[in-house]
Backbone as JSON, one array per atom type, in Angstrom:
{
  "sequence": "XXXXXXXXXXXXXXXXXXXXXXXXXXXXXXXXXXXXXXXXXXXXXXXXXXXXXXXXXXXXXXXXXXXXXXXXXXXXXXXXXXXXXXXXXXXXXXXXXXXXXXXXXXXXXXXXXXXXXXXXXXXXXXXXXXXXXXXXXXXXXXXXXXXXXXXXXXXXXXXXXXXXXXXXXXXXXXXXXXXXXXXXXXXXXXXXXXXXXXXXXXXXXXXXXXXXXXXXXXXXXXXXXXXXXXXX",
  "N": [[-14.14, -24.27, -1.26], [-12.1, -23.03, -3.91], [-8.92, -22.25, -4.79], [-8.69, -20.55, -6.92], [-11.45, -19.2, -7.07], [-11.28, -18.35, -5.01], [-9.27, -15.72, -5.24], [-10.82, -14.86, -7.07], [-12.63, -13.67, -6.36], [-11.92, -11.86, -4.41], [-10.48, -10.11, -6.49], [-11.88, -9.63, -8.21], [-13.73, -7.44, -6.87], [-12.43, -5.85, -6.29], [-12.24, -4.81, -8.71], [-14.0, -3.65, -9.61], [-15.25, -0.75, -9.88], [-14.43, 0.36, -12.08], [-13.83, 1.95, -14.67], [-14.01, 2.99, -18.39], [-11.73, 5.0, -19.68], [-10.68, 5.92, -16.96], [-7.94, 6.95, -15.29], [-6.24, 4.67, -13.02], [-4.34, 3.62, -10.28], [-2.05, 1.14, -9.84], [-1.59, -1.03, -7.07], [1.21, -2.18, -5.06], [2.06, -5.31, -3.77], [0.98, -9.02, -2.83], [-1.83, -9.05, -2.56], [-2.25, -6.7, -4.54], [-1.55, -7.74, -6.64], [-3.3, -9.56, -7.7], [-5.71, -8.03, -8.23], [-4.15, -6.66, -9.95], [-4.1, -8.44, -12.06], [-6.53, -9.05, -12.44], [-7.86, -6.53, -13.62], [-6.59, -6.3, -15.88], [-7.67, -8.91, -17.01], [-10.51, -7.96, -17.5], [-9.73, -5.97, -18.96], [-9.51, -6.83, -21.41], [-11.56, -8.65, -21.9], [-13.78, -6.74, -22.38], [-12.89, -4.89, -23.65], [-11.77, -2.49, -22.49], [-10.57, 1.0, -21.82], [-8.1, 2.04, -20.22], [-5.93, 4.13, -18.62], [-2.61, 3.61, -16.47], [-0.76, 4.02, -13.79], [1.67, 3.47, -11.42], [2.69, 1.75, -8.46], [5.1, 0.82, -8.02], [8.01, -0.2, -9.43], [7.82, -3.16, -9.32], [5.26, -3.79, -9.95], [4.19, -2.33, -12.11], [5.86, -3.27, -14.3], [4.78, -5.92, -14.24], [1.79, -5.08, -14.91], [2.17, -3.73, -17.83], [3.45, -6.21, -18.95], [0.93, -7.76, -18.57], [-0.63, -6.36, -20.78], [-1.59, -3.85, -20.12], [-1.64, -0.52, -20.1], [0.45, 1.65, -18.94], [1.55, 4.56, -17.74], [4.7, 6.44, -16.92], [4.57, 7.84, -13.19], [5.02, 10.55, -13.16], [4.14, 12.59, -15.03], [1.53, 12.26, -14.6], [-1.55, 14.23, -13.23], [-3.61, 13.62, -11.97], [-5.38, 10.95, -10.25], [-7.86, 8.99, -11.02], [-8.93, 6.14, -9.82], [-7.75, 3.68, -7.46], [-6.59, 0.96, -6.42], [-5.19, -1.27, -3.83], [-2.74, -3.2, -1.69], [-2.78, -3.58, 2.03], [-1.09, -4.29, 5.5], [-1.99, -3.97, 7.76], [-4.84, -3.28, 9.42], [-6.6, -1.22, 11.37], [-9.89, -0.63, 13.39], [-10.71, 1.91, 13.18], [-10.43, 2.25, 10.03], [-7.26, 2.88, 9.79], [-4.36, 1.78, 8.71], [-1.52, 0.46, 8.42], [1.1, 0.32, 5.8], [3.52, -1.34, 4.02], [4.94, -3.27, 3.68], [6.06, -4.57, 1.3], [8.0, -2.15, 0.77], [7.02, -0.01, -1.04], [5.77, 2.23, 0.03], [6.38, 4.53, -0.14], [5.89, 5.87, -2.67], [3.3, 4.82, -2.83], [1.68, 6.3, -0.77], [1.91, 8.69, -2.42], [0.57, 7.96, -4.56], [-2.25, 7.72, -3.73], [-2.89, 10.04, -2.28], [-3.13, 11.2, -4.97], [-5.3, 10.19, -5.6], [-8.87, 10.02, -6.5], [-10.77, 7.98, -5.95], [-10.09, 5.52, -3.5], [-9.08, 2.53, -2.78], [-8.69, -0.61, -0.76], [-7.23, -3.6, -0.21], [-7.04, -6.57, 1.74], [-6.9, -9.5, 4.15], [-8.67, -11.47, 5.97], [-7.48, -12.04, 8.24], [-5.5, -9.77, 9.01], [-6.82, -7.59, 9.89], [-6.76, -5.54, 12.58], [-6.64, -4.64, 16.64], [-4.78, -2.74, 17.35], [-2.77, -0.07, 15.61], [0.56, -1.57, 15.26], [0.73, -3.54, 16.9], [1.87, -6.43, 16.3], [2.75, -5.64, 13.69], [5.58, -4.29, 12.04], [6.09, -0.71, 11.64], [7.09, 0.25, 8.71], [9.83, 2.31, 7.88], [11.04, 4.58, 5.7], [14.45, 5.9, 5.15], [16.79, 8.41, 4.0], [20.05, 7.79, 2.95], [21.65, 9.81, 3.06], [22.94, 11.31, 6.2], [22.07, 9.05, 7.59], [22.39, 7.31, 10.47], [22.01, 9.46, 12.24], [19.52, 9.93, 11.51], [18.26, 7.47, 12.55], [19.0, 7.41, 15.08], [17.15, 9.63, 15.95], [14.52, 8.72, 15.41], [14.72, 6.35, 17.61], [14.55, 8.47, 19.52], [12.03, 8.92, 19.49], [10.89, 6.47, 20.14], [10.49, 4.5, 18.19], [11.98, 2.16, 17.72], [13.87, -0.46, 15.83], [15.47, -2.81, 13.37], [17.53, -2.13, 10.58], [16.11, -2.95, 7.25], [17.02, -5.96, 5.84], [18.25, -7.64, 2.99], [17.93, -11.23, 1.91], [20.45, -12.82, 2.35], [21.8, -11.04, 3.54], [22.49, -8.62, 2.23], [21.8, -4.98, 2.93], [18.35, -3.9, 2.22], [16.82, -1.82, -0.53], [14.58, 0.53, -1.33], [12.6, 0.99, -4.18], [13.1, 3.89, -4.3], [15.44, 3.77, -3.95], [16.15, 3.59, -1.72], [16.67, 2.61, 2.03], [15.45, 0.91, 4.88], [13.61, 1.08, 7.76], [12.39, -1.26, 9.44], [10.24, -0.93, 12.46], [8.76, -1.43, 15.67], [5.59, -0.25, 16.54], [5.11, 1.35, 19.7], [3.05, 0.5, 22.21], [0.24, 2.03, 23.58], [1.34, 4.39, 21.78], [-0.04, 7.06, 19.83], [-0.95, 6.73, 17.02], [-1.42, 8.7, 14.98], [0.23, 11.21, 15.95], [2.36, 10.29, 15.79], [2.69, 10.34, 13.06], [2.34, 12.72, 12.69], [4.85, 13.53, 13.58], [6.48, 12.2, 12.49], [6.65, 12.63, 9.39], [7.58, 15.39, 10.23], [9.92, 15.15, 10.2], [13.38, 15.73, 9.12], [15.31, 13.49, 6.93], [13.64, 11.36, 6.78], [11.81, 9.8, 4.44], [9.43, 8.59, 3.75], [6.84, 6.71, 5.33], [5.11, 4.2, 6.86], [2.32, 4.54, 7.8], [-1.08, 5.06, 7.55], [-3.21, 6.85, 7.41], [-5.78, 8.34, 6.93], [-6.69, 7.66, 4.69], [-8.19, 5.28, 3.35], [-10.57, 4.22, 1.49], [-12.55, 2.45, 1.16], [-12.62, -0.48, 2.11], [-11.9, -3.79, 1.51], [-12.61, -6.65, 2.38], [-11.05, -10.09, 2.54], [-12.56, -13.86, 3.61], [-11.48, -16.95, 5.5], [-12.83, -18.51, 3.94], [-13.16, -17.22, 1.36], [-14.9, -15.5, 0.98], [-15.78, -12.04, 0.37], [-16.34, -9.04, 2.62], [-16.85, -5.62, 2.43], [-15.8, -2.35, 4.13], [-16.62, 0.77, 5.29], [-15.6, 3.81, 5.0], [-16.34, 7.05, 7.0], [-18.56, 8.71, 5.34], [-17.65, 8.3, 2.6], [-18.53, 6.36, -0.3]],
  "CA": [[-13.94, -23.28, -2.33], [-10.7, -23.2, -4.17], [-7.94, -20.78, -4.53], [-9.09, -19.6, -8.25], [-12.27, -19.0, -6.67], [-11.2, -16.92, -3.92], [-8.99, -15.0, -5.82], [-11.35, -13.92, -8.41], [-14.06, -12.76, -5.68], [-11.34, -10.61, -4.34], [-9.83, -9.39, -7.0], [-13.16, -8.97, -9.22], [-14.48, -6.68, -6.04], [-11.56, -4.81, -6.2], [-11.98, -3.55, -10.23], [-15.51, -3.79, -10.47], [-15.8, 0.11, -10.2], [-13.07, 0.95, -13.37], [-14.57, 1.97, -16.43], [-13.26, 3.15, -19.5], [-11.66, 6.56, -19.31], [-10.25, 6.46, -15.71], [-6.8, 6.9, -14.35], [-6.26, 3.78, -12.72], [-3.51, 3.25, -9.69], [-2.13, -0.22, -9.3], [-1.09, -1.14, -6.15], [2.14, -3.17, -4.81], [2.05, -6.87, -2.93], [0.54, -9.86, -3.12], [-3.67, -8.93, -3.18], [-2.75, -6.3, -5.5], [-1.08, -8.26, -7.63], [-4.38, -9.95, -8.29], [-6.78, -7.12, -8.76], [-4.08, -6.06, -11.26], [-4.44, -9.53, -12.79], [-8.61, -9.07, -12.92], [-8.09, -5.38, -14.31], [-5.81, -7.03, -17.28], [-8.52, -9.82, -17.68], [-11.33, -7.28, -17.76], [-9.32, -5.03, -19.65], [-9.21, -8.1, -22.73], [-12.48, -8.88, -22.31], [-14.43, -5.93, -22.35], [-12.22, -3.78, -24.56], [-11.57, -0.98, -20.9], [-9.68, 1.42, -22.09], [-7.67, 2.54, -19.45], [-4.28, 4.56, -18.21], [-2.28, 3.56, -15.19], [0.21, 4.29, -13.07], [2.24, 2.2, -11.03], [3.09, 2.45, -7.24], [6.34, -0.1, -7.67], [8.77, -1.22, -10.47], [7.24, -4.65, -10.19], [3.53, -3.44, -10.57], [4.65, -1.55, -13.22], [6.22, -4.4, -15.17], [3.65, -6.57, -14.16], [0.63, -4.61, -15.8], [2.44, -3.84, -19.05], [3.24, -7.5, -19.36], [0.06, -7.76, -18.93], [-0.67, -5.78, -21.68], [-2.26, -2.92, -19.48], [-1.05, 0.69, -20.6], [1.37, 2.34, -17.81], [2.34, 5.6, -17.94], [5.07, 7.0, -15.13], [3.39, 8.86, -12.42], [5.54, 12.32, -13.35], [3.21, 13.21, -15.74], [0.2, 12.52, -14.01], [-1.5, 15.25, -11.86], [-4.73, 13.32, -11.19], [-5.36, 9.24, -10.23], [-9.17, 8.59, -10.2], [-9.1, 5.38, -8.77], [-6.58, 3.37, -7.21], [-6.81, -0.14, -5.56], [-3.76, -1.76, -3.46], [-3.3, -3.91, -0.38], [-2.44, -3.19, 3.44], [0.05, -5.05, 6.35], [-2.66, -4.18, 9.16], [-6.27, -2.19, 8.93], [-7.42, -1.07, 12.72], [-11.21, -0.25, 13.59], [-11.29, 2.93, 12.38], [-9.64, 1.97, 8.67], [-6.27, 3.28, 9.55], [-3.7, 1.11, 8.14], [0.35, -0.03, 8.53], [1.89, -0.09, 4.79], [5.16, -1.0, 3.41], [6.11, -4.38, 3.61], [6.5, -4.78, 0.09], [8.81, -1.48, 0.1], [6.86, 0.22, -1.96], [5.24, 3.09, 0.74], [6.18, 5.99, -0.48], [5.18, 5.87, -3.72], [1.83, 4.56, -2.54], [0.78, 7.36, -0.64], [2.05, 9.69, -3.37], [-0.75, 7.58, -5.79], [-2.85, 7.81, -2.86], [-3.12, 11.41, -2.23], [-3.7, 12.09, -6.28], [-6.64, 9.48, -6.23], [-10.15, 10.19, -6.07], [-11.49, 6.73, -4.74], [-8.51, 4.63, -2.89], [-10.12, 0.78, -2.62], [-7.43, -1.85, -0.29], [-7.84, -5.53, -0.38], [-7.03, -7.44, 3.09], [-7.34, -10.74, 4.63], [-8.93, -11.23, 7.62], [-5.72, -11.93, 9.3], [-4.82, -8.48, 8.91], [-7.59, -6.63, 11.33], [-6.28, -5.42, 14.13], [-7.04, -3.86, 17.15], [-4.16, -1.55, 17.17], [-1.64, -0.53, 14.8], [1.71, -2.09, 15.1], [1.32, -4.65, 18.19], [2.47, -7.46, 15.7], [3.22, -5.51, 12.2], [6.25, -3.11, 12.56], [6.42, 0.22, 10.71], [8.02, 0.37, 7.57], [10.22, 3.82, 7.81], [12.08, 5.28, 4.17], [15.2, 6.51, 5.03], [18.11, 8.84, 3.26], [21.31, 7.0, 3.45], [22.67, 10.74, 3.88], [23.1, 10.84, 7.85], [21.06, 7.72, 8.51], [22.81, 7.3, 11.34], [21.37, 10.61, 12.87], [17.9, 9.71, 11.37], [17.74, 6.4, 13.22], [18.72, 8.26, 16.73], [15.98, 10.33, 15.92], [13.3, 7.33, 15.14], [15.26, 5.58, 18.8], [13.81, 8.99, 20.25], [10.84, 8.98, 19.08], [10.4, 5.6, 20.56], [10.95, 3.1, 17.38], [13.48, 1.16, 17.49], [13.82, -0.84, 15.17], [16.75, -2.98, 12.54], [17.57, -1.8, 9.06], [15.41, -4.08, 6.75], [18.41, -6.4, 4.94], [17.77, -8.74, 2.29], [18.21, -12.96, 2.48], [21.87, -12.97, 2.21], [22.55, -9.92, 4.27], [22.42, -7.46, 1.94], [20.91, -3.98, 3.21], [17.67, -3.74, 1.49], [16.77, -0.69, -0.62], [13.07, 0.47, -2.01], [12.68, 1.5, -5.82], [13.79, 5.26, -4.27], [17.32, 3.48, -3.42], [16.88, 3.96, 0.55], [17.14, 2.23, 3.07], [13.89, 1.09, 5.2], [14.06, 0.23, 9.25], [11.29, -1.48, 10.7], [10.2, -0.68, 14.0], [7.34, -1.55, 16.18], [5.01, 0.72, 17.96], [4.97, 0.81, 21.51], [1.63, 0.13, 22.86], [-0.11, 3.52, 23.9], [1.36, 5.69, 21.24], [-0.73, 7.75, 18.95], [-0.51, 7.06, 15.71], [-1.51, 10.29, 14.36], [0.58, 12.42, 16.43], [3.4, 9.52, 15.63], [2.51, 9.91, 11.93], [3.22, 13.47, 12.29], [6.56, 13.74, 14.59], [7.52, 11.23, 11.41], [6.44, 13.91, 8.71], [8.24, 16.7, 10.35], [11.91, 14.84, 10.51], [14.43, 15.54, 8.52], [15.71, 12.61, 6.72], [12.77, 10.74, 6.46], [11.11, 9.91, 3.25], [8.27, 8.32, 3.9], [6.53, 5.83, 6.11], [4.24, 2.95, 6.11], [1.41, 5.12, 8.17], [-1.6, 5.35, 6.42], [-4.51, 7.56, 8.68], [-7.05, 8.88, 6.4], [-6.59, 7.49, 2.94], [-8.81, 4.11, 3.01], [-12.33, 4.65, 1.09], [-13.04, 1.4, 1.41], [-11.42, -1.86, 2.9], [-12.32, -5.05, 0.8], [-12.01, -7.96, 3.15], [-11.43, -11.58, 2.2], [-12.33, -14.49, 5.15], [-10.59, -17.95, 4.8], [-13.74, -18.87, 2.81], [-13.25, -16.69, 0.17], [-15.92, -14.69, 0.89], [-15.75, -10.59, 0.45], [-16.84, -8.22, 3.07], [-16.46, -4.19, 2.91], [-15.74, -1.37, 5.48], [-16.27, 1.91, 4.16], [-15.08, 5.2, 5.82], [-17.69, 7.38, 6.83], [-18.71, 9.75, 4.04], [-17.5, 7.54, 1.11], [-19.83, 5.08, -0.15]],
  "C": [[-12.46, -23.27, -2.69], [-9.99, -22.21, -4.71], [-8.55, -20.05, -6.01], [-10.19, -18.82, -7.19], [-12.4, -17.7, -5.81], [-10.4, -15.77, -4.36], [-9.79, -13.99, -6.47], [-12.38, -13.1, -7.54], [-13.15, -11.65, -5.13], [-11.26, -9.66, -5.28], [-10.85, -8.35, -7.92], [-13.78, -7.75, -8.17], [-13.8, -5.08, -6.05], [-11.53, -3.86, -7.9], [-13.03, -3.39, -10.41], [-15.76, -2.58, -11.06], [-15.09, 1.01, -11.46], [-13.82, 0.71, -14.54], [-13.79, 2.82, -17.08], [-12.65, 4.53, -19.78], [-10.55, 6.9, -18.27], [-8.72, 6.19, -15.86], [-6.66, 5.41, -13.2], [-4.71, 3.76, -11.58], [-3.21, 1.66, -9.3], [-1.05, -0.04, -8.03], [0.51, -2.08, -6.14], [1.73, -4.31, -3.71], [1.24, -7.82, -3.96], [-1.4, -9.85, -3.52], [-3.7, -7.71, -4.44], [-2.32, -6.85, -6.84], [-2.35, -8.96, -8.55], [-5.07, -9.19, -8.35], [-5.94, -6.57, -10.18], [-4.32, -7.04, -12.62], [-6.02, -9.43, -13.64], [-8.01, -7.99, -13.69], [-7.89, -6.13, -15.69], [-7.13, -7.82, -17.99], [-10.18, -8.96, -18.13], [-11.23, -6.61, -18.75], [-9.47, -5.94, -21.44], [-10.72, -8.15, -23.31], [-13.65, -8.26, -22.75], [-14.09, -5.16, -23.12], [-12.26, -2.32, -23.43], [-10.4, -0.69, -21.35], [-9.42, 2.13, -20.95], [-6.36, 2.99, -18.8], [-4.02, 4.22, -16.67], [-1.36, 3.96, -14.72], [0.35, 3.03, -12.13], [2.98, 2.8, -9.53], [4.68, 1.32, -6.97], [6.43, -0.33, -9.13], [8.02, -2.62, -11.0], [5.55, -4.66, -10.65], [3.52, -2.73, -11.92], [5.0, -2.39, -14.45], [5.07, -5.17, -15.4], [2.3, -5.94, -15.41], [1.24, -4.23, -16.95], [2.92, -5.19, -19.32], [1.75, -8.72, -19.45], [-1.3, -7.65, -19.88], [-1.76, -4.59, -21.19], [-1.09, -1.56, -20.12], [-0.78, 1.3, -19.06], [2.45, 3.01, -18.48], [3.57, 5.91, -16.56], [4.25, 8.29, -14.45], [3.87, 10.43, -12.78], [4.73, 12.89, -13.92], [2.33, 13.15, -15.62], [-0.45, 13.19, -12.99], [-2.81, 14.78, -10.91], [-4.79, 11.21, -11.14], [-7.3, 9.1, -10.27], [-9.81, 7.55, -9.57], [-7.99, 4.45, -8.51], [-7.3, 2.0, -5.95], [-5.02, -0.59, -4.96], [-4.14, -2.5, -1.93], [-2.8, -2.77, 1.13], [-1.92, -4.44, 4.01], [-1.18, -5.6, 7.58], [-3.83, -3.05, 9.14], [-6.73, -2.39, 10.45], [-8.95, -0.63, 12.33], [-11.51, 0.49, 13.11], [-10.45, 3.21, 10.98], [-8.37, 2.7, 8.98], [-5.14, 2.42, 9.55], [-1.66, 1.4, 8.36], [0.03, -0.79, 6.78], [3.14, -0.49, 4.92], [5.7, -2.58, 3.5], [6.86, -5.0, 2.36], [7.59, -3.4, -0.16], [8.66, -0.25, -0.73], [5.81, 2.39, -1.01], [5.28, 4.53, 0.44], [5.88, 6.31, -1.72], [3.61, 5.33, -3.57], [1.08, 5.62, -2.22], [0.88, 8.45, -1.33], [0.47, 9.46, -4.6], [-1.96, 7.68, -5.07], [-3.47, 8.86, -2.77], [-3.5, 11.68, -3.48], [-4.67, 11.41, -6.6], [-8.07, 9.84, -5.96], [-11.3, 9.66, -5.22], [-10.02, 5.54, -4.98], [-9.33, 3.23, -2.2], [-8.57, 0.11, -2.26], [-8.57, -2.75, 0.07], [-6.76, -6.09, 0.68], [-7.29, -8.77, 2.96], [-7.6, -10.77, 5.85], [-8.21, -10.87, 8.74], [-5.56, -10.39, 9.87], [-5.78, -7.31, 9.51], [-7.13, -6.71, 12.18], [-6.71, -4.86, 15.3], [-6.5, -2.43, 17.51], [-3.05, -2.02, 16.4], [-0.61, -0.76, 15.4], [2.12, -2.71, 16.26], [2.0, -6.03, 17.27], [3.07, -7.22, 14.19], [4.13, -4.33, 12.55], [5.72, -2.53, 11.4], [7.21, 0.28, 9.91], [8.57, 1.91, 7.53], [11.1, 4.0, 6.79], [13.33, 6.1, 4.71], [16.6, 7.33, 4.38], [18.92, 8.6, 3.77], [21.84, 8.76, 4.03], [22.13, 11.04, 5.61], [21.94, 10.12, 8.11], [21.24, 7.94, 9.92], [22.24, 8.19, 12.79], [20.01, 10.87, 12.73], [17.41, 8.43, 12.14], [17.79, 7.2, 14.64], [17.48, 8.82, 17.26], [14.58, 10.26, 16.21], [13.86, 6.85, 17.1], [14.76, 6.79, 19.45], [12.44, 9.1, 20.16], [9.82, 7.47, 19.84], [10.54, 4.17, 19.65], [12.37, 2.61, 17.14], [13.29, -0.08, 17.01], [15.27, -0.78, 13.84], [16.75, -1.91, 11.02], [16.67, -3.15, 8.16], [16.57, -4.87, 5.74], [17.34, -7.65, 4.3], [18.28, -10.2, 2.34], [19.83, -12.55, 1.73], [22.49, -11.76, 3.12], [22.52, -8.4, 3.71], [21.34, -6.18, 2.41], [19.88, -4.3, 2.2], [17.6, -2.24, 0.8], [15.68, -0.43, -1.92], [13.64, 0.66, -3.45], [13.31, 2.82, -5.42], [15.1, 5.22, -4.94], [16.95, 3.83, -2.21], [17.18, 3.17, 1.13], [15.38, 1.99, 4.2], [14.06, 0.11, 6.85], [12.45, -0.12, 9.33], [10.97, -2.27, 11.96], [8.7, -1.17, 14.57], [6.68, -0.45, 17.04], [4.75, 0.66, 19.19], [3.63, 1.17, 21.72], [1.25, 1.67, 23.49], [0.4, 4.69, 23.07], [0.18, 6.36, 20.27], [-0.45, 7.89, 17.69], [-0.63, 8.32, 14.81], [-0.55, 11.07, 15.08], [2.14, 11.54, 15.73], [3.8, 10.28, 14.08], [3.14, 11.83, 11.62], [4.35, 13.85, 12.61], [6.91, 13.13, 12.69], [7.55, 12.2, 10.01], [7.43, 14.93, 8.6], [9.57, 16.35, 10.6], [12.58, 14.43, 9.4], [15.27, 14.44, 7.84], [14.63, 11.05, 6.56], [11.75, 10.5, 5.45], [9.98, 9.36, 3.06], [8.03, 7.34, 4.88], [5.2, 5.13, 5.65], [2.51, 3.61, 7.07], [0.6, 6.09, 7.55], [-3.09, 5.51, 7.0], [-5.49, 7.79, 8.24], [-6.64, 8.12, 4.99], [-7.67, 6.27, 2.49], [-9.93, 4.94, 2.69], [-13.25, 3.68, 1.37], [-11.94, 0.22, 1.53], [-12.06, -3.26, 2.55], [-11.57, -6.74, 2.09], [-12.25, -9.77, 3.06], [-11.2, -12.61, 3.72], [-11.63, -15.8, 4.41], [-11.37, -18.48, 4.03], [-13.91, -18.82, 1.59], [-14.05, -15.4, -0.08], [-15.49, -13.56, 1.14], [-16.53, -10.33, 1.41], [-16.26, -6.61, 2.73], [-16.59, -3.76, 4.17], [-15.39, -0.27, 4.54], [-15.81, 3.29, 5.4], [-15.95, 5.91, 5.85], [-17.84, 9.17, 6.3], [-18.23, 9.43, 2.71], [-18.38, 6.79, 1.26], [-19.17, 4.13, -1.4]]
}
């Protein structure tokens, strides 16, 4: 089977349920880059009229060069559906975001969506979060310094994320983004809220309840779901 191929079974799985009307969230990375691709090609062929929002600068660009209509999220108070990828999806769908950067604006589009659809690759099942994918953590440059200590008590430790040449990296916010790995036996939920309740922290790549469904491509091409139980 060949890469069009597998693409389009993803990506087509991922817009199938967008009809004409809805609120639409596009995701950031590489699988959502292609569902926003299908939307676009759906959107042409079908005449789907539809508003979006954008969880990154480059998704944002992307689908209006597309010729998809993207509004900014300020003025939107509701999302009704929203597709995007994931880093790492454990057993019971709870998910490690952020490697694209883009994390806190995700779960902002996240939380205002009605049905939240991520697109995977096999690869990316795990058995627990963050034995091989660190945490992506958002931090305010004001006292970093005293927000990393914080994260180093907490147990992550973990660099600043710098870009190929050295330069610090820094999301669409402007922050600053360390990632850390989880130490084996912690609790991501209790993690997820210590990280919540600290000062200087703007978001993170821990993502506990939000999956509705988990679109999974094998090296075949072939789609499977995983749905959360009480969505369908």
């Amino acid at each position: 089977m060949d890469t069009v191929t597998r693409v389009d079974a993803l990506a087509a799985a991922a817009v199938e349920e967008i009809r004409t009307g809805m609120t639409v969230g596009l995701g950031t990375g590489r699988a959502a880059t292609r569902a926003i691709e299908a939307l676009a090609r759906r959107a042409t062929a079908e005449h789907l009229k539809v508003v979006c929002v954008a969880t990154s600068q480059e998704s944002d660009a992307l689908g209006r060069r597309l010729g998809l209509e993207v509004r900014p999220m300020e003025g939107v108070e509701r999302v009704d559906y929203l597709f995007d990828g994931a880093d790492a999806v454990d057993p019971g769908l709870r998910m490690i975001k952020g490697r694209g950067g883009a994390m806190t604006r995700e779960k902002i589009v996240a939380h205002a969506a009605g049905r939240r659809v991520y697109l995977i690759q096999a690869t990316k099942l795990v058995e627990r979060l963050g034995g091989g994918t660190p945490l992506p953590v958002e931090l305010l440059r004001f006292g970093l310094a005293t927000t990393q200590r914080a994260l180093r008590q907490l147990g992550l430790h973990g660099p600043l994320r710098v870009r190929e040449g050295g330069a610090v990296y820094e999301t669409d916010n402007g922050n600053p983004v360390v990632d850390a790995p989880i130490p084996a036996g912690m609790d991501p939920a209790k993690l997820g809220m210590a990280l919540d309740a600290l000062p200087g922290v703007v978001g993170h790549g821990l993502f506990l309840n939000e999956a509705d469904v988990v679109l999974i491509e094998d090296t075949q091409g072939r789609v499977s779901r995983r749905v959360r139980p009480g969505a369908t």
